[in-house]
Each structure stands twice: as structure tokens, then as C-alpha cells.
C-alpha positions as CSV (number, residue, x, y, z in Angstrom):
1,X,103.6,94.2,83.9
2,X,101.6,93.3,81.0
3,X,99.4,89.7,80.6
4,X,96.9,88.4,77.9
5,X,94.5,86.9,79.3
6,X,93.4,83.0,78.2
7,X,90.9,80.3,79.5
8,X,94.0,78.8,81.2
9,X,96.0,82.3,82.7
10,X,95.6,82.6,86.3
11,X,93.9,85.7,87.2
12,X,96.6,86.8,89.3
13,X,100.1,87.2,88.5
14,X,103.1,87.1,91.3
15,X,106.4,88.3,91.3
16,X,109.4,89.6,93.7
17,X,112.6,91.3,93.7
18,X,114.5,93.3,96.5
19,X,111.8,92.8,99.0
20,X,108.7,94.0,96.9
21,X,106.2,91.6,96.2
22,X,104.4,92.8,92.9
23,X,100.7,91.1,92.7
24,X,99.3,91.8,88.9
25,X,95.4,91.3,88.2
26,X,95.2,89.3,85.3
27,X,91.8,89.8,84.0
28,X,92.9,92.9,81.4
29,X,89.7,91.9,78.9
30,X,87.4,92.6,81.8
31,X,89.3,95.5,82.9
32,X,90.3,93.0,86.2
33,X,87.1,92.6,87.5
34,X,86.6,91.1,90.4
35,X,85.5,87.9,89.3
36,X,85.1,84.7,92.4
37,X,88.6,83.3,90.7
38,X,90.3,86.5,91.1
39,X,89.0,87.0,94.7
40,X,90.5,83.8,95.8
41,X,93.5,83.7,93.7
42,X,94.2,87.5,95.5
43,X,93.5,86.8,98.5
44,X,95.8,83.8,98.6
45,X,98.4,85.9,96.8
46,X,98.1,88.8,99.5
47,X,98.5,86.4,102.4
48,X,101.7,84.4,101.1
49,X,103.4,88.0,100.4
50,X,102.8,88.8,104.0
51,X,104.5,85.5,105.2
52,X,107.5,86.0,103.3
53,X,110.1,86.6,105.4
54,X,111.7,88.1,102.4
55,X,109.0,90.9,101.3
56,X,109.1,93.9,103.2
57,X,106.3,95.8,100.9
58,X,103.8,94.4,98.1
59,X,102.6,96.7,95.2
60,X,99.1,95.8,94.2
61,X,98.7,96.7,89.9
62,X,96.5,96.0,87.2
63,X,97.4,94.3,84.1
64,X,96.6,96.2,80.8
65,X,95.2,99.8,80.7
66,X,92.5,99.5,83.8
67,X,93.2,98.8,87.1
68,X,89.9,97.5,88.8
69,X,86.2,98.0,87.1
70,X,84.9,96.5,90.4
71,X,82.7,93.7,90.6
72,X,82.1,91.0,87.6
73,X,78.2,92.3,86.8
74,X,77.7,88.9,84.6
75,X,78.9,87.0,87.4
76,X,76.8,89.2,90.0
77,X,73.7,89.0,87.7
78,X,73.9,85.0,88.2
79,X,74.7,84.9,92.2
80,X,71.8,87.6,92.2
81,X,69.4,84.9,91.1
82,X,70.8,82.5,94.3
83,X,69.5,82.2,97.5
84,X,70.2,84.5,100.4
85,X,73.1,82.1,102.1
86,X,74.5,82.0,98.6
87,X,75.0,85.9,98.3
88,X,75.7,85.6,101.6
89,X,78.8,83.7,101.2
90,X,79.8,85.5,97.9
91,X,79.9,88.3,99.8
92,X,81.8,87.6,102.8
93,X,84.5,86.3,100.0
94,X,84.7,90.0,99.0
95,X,84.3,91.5,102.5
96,X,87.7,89.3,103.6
97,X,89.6,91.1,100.4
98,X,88.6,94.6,101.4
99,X,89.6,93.6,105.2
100,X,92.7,91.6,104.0
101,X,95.2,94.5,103.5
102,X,94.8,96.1,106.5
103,X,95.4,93.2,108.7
104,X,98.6,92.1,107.0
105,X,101.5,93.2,108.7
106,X,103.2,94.6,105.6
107,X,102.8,97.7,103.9
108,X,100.3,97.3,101.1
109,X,100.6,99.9,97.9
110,X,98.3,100.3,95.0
111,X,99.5,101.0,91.6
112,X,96.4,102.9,89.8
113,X,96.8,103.1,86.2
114,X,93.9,103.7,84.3
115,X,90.4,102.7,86.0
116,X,89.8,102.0,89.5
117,X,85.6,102.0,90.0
118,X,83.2,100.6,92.3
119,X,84.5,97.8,94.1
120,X,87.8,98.2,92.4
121,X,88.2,101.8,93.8
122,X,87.3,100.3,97.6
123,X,90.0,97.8,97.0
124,X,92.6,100.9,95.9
125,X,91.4,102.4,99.0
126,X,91.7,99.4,101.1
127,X,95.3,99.2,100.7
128,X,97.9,101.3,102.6
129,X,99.0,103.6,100.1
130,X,97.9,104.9,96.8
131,X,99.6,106.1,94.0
132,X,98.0,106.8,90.4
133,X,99.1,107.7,86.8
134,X,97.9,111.2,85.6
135,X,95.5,109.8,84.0
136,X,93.6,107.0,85.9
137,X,90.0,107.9,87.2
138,X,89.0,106.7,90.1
139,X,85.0,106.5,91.7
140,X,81.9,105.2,92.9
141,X,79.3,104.7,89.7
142,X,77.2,102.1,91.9
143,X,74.1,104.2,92.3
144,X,74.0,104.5,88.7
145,X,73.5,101.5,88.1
146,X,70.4,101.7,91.5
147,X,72.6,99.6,93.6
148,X,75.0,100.6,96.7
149,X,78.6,101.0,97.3
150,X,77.8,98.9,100.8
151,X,81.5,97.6,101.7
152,X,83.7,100.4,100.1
153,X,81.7,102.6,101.6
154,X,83.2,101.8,105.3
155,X,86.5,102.2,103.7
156,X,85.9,105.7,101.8
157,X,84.2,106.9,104.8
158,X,88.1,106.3,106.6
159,X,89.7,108.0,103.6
160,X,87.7,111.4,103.5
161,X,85.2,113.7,105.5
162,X,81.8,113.0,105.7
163,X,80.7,115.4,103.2
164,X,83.3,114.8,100.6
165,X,82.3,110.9,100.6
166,X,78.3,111.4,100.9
167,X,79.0,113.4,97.2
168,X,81.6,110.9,95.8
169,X,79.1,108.5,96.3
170,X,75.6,109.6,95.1
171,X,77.2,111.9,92.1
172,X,78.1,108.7,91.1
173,X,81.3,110.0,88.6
174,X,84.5,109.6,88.1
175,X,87.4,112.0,89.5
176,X,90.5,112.4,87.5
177,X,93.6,110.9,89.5
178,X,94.4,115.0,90.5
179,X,91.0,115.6,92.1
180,X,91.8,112.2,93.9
181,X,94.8,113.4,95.7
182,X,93.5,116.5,97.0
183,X,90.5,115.5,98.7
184,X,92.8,112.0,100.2
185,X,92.2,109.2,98.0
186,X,95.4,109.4,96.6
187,X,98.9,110.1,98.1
188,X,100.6,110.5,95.0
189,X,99.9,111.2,91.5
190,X,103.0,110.8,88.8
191,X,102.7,111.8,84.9
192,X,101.8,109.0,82.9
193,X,105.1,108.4,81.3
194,X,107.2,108.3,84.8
195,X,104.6,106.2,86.6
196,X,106.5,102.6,86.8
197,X,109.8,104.5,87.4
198,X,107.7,106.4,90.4
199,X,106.6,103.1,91.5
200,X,109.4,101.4,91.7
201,X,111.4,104.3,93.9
202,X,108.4,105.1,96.2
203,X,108.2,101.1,96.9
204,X,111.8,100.2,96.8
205,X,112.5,103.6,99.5
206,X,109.6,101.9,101.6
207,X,111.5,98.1,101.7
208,X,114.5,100.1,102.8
209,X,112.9,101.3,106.0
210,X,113.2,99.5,109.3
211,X,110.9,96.7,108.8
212,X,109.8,96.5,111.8
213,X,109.3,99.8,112.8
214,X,107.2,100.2,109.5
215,X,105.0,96.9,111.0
216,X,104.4,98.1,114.2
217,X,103.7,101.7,112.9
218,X,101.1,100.3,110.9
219,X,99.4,97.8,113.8
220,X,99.1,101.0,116.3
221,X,97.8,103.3,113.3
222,X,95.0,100.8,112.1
223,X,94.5,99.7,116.1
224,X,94.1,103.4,117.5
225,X,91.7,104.2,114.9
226,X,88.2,103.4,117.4
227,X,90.0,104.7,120.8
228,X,89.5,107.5,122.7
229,X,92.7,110.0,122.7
230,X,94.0,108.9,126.4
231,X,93.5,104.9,125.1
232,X,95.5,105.9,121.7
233,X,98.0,107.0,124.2
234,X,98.6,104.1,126.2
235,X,98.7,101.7,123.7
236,X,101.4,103.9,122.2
237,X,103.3,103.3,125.5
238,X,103.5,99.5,125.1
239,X,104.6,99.8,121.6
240,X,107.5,102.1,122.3
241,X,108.4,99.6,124.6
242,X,108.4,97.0,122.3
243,X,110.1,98.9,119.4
244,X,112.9,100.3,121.9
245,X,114.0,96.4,121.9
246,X,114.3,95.6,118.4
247,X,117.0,95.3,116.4
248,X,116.5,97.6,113.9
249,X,116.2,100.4,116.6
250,X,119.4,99.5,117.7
251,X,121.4,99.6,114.7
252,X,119.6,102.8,113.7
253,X,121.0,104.4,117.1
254,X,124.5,103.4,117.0
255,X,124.2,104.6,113.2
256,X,123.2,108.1,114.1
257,X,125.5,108.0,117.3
258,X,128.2,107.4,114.9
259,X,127.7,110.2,112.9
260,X,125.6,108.2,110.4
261,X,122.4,109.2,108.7
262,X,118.8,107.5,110.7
């Protein structure tokens, strides 16, 4: 999806079809930084696509080449001048975005083309799923710069090894979308020229999938992640319980039963 930007545009753009909920940054002269607007304006997009009783997945893009630069640095150089309650609450504006994907109950994909750096790369990350064009680059250039990748840095440290992350983020460079998928950044990289049509198949396959099997999968993924293994395991016995009732678990068995594919 393609935008110009002007001094009246929202910086998000919204759209659905067949149960995929497509949220465009609309910032393509700043490379869709993440500006205060364009922190709100997501946010609010992210949380009516989750209570849409008619979006089973939403894909996350960028509108023109980039996909996220990361944080606004003319708007950051101004709040840097404020008082500490004013960062303060800048901040927690940005820490709810970073939180926001995981907490939703559907599946959350990010559509990299282009650039996704700094902040803009944690907010890839954040998300459930990654997929990139061949040629997006993806990385953490903060300490380049002398400041810190604080946030992203709780959501990298998820993604990869301990290692792999410490060097990600004081190289400070860029990784080519390739590099990104084999160390776990990215789950799937498509050449440049199939990337929409790869999109749309990996996303439209996902809102065909048991809806609620793919919520709850994602609740006791996300919820096991501090426990202990025996804990892990208990709280997967109350959700089998719970997924043994639905619906969608029953039609899937009499389907198979029937001689039907699951």
C-alpha cells in the first residue's frame, strides 16, 4: 500500500479484507518514524483490529520504501530538552506500543520492506511474526549515535541468544534481511518482486486457521515464557481443557473423523 504523505494524512492507514486487518505507517517522508501522532494513531489502530470480531490476523507494513527508521530524532531532540516526568510519559507512550502486540489476542505479522532500525526494528520484533523482502535491512544503530536500544532491547534479548544480541547491538550495523532469518529475527524472507504476493498467502493461510486455537496458542506461549518447566506444564493442562470445548475443535474432529483433512 502506497501513501503520500501531507500536513492533513493520518499517520496511519487501515484497511480489511477476509479477516486480515492491514495497518500501513503513513509517515513515507520520514521513513515512518515513530513520531507521538504515529504512536497513538497505532496504538489505537492495533487495539480496534484486535476487537474486531471480524479480523482473525493483522499485518503491520510501512508505506513507501522503509518500514520503520525508529524514533522521530527532531521530535526526541525537543522532549530531550523537557523535564524528567515529561520523558517520562513520552516514554511510557512507546513502551505500551512495544508491549501492545503481544497482549492482543490476535496474531500480529510484520511486513518488512526496506528499513526496519532502532526502535523500528524492536517494533518488527515485537510483533508475532516477521516476514522481510530480500532486501530490507534490519538493526540496532543506537549506540552510534551514544545512546541505548533500552526498550528493544528486552524484546531482542527474547528473539536471539545472549551473545548474538550483545553483538547486534554494540556493532551497531545493519544485517541484510538473509542474515536476519538465520540467527531468528526473521521467519521468512521472500525475493523482492514476490513479497506482497508472499504476504498475502502467509497471512490469508494464518486467518484460515482455527481462530481460537491460534488465540489461545498464542496466550500460553507468551504466558509460559517466565515459568519453570513443571508450571509451563500445568498451565498447559487448563488450556487443553479449555480448547477441548470449543467449537472449532469440534468441527475440526468430526472433519478428520469423516475422512476430511484437520
Amino acid at each position: 500500500m502506497e501513501a503520500q504523505q501531507t500536513d492533513a494524512a493520518p499517520a496511519v492507514l487501515t484497511g480489511s479484507a477476509d479477516g486480515v486487518a492491514r495497518i500501513t505507517l503513513n509517515r513515507p517522508d520520514k521513513r515512518n518514524a515513530l513520531s507521538p501522532e504515529l504512536v497513538r494513531e497505532l496504538k489505537a489502530a492495533l487495539r480496534a483490529a484486535d476487537g474486531d470480531p471480524d479480523v482473525r490476523v493483522v499485518v503491520l507494513e510501512g508505506a513507501g520504501k522503509d518500514f520503520c527508521s525508529g524514533a522521530d530524532l527532531s521530535a526526541l531532540q525537543v522532549i530531550a530538552q523537557a523535564g524528567v516526568m515529561e520523558n517520562l510519559a513520552d516514554v511510557r507512550e512507546l513502551a505500551e506500543l512495544f508491549l501492545l502486540p503481544r497482549a492482543m489476542r490476535k496474531p500480529v505479522i510484520a511486513a518488512v520492506r526496506g528499513r526496519a532500525l532502532a526502535g523500528g526494528c524492536g517494533l518488527a520484533t515485537a510483533c508475532d511474526l516477521v516476514l522481510a523482502a530480500e532486501s530490507a535491512e534490519l538493526g540496532y544503530p543506537e549506540v552510534a549515535i551514544g545512546f541505548v536500544p533500552a526498550m528493544v532491547m528486552a524484546i531482542l534479548r527474547r528473539n536471539l541468544g545472549e551473545k548474538r544480541a550483545f553483538e547486534l547491538i554494540v556493532r551497531a550495523e545493519r544485517i541484510p534481511a538473509a542474515e536476519a532469518e538465520r540467527v531468528g529475527l526473521v521467519n521468512r524472507v521472500y525475493p523482492d518482486a514476490e513479497f506482497q504476493a508472499g504476504v498475502d498467502e502467509y497471512a490469508g493461510l494464518l486467518a484460515r486457521r482455527s481462530a481460537s486455537a491460534v488465540q489461545l496458542s498464542k496466550r500460553l506461549l507468551y504466558h509460559s515464557d517466565g515459568m519453570g518447566f513443571e508450571a509451563a506444564i500445568r498451565a498447559g493442562e487448563d488450556l487443553n481443557v479449555i480448547a477441548r470445548m470449543t467449537e472449532d475443535l469440534q468441527a475440526g474432529v468430526a472433519r478428520f473423523l469423516a475422512g476430511g483433512r484437520a
